[in-house]
C-alpha positions as CSV (number, residue, x, y, z in Angstrom):
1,X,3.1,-1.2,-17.9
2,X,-0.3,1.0,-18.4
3,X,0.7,4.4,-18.3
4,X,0.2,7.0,-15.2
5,X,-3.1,9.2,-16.1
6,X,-2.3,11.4,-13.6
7,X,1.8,11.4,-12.9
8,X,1.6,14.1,-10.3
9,X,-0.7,11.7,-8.2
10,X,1.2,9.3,-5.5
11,X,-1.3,7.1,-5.4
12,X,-1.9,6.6,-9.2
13,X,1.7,5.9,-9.7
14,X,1.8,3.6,-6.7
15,X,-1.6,1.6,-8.1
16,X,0.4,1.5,-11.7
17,X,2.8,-0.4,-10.0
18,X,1.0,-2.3,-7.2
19,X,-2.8,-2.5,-8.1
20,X,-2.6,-5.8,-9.5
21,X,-5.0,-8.7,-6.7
22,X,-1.8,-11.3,-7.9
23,X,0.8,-8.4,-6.8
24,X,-0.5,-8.0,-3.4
25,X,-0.2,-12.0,-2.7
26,X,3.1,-12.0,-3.9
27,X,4.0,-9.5,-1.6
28,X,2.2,-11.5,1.1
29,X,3.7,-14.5,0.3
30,X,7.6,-12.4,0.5
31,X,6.2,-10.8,4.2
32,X,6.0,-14.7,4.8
33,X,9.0,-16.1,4.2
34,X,8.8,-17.6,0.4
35,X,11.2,-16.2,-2.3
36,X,11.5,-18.8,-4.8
37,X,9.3,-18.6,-8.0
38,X,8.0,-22.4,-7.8
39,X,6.9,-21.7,-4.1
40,X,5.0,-18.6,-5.0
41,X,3.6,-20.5,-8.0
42,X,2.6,-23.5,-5.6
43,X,1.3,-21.1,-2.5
44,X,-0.8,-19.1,-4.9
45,X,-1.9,-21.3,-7.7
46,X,-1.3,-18.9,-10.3
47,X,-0.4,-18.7,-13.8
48,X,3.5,-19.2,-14.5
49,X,3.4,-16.3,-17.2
50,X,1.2,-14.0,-15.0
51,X,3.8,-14.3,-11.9
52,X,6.7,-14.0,-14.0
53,X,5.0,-10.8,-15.4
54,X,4.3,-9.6,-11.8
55,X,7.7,-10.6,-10.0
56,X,9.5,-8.6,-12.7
57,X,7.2,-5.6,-12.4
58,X,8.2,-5.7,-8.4
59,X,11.8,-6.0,-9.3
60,X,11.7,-3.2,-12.1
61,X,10.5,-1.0,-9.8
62,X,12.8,-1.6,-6.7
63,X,9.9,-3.4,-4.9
64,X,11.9,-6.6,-5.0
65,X,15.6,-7.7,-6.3
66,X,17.0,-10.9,-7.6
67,X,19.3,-13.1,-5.7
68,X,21.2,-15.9,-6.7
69,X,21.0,-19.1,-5.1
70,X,22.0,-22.6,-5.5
71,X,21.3,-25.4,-3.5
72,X,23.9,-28.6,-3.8
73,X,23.7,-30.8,-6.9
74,X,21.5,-28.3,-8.4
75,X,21.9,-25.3,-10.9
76,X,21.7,-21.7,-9.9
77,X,18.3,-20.7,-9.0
78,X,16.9,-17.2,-8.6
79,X,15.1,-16.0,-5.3
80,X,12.9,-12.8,-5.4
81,X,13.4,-10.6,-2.2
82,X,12.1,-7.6,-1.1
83,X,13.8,-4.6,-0.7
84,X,13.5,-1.4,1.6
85,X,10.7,-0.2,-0.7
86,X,9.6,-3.4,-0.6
87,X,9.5,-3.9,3.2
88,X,7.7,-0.5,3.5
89,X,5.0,-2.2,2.2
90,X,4.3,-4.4,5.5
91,X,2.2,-1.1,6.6
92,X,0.1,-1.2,3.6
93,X,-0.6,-5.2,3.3
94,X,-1.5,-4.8,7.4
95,X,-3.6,-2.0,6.8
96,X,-5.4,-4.1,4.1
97,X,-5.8,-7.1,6.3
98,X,-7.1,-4.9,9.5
99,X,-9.8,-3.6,6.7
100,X,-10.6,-7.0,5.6
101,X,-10.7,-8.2,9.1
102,X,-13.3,-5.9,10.3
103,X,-15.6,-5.2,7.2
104,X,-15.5,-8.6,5.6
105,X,-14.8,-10.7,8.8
106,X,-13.8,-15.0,8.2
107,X,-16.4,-16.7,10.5
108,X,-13.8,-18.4,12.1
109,X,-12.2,-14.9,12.8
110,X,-9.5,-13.3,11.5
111,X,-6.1,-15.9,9.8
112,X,-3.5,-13.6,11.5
113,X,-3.1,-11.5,14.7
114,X,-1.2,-8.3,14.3
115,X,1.2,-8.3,17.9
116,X,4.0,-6.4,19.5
117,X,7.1,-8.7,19.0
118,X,8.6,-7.0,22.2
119,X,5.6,-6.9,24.4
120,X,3.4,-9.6,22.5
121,X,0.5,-6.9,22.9
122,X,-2.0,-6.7,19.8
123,X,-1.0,-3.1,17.6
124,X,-2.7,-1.5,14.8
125,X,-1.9,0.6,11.5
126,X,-2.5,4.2,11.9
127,X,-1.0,7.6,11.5
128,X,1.6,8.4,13.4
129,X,2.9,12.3,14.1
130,X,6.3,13.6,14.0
131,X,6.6,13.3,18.0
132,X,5.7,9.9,18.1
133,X,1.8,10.2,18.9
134,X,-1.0,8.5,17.2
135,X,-3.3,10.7,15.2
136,X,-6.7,9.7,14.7
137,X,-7.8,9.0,11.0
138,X,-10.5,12.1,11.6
139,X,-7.9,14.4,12.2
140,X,-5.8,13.8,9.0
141,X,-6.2,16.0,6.5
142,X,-4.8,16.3,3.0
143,X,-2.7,19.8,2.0
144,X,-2.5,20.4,-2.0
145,X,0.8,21.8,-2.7
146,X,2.1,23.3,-5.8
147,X,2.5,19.9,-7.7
148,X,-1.6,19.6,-7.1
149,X,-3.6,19.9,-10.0
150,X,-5.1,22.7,-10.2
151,X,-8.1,21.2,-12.5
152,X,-8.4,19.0,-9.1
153,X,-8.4,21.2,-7.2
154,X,-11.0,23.6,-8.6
155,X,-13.2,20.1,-9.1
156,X,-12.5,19.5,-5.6
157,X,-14.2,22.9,-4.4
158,X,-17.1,22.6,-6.8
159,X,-17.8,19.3,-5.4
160,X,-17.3,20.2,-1.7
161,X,-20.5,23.2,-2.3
162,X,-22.7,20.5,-3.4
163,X,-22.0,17.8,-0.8
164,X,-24.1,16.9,1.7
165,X,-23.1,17.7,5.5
166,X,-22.3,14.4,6.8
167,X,-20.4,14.4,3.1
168,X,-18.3,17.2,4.1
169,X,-17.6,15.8,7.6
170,X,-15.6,12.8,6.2
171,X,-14.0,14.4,3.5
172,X,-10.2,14.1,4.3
173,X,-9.3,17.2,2.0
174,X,-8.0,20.6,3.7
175,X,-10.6,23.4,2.9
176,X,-8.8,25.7,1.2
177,X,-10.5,28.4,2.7
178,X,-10.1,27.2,6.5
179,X,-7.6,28.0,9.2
180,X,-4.7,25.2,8.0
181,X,-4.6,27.0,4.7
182,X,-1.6,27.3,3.6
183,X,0.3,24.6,4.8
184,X,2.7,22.1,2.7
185,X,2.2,18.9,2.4
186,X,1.8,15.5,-0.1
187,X,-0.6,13.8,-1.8
C-alpha cells in the first residue's frame, strides 16, 4: 500500500484504502449479492492478480472478511464479505451513483432507483443532524480541530483572501474568524 501523505487527513487515509476504480466495483458487486472470487472476476472482467490484490486490501483493512464455504463434492472455497465497515460504505457508493446519475446521466436514465424498502418511496444521500433532520449540503461546514494542520490551515486562510466571492460562497470550510469559531469537529 502507498503511504498516507497526509495521516491526520480522513479522507487521504480513506482514498489509500478505497481510491482504487476496481475497489469501488468490488464493493458494488458485494452491495449486490456476489462474494465469491470467480463471480467478481466474471461480473467485472478484471484481472485475476489485480482483484486478488484489491479483495485483500478490503479484507486487510476490515472492509471485508473471509468466509469459508464449501459446496457438496467440492473443496473449501473462500467468499469475501463485507463487514460493518464495509456496509457503511452503502452511503458512499449511493452517493457516487446519485452524482453520476445527475452529472453524467445514461440516456436510457439511470440502472438503479434508490427507494424506501418500508414505504417504496424514492430517498436520497444527504446529511443528516443529530435530531434526525436533514441538513442541506450549503449549511455544512467543516470545523478544524486540534489534529488540523496548521500548515493547512494557514494555506487555507491565504487562499480564502484571494478567492473570488462566488468562490468563498461554496467553500465548505468554517471561517475561522466567523461566529461558529470555535467549535469541534472532524475532518
Amino acid at each position: 500500500m502507498a503511504s498516507v501523505p497526509e495521516p491526520s487527513c480522513s479522507i487521504a487515509r480513506s482514498l489509500d484504502v478505497l481510491g482504487e476504480r476496481w475497489t469501488f466495483l468490488i464493493l458494488r458487486d458485494a452491495f449486490e449479492g456476489i462474494t465469491r472470487f470467480e463471480d467478481f472476476r466474471e461480473s467485472l472482467g478484471v484481472a485475476t492478480d489485480v482483484l486478488s490484490a484489491r479483495l485483500s486490501a478490503l479484507v486487510e483493512h476490515g472492509v471485508m472478511e473471509k468466509a469459508e464455504y464449501r459446496e457438496p463434492g467440492v473443496r473449501r472455497r473462500l467468499a469475501y464479505v463485507l463487514t460493518d465497515a464495509g456496509r457503511e460504505l452503502f452511503v458512499i457508493l449511493t452517493g457516487l451513483q446519485e452524482w453520476g446519475d445527475r452529472h453524467l446521466p445514461w440516456p436510457e436514465g439511470p440502472s438503479l432507483l434508490r427507494l424506501s424498502e418500508r414505504t417504496g418511496e424514492p430517498v436520497h444521500v444527504g446529511f443528516i443532524g443529530s435530531h434526525g433532520q436533514e441538513v442541506p449540503p450549503q449549511d455544512v461546514v467543516y470545523v478544524p480541530t486540534s489534529a488540523y494542520p496548521q500548515r493547512r490551515l494557514a494555506a487555507q486562510a491565504r487562499r480564502k483572501q484571494s478567492l473570488p466571492p462566488q468562490a468563498r460562497s461554496a467553500s465548505h470550510f468554517l471561517d475561522l474568524a466567523g461566529p461558529a469559531a470555535g467549535r469541534d469537529g472532524g475532518d
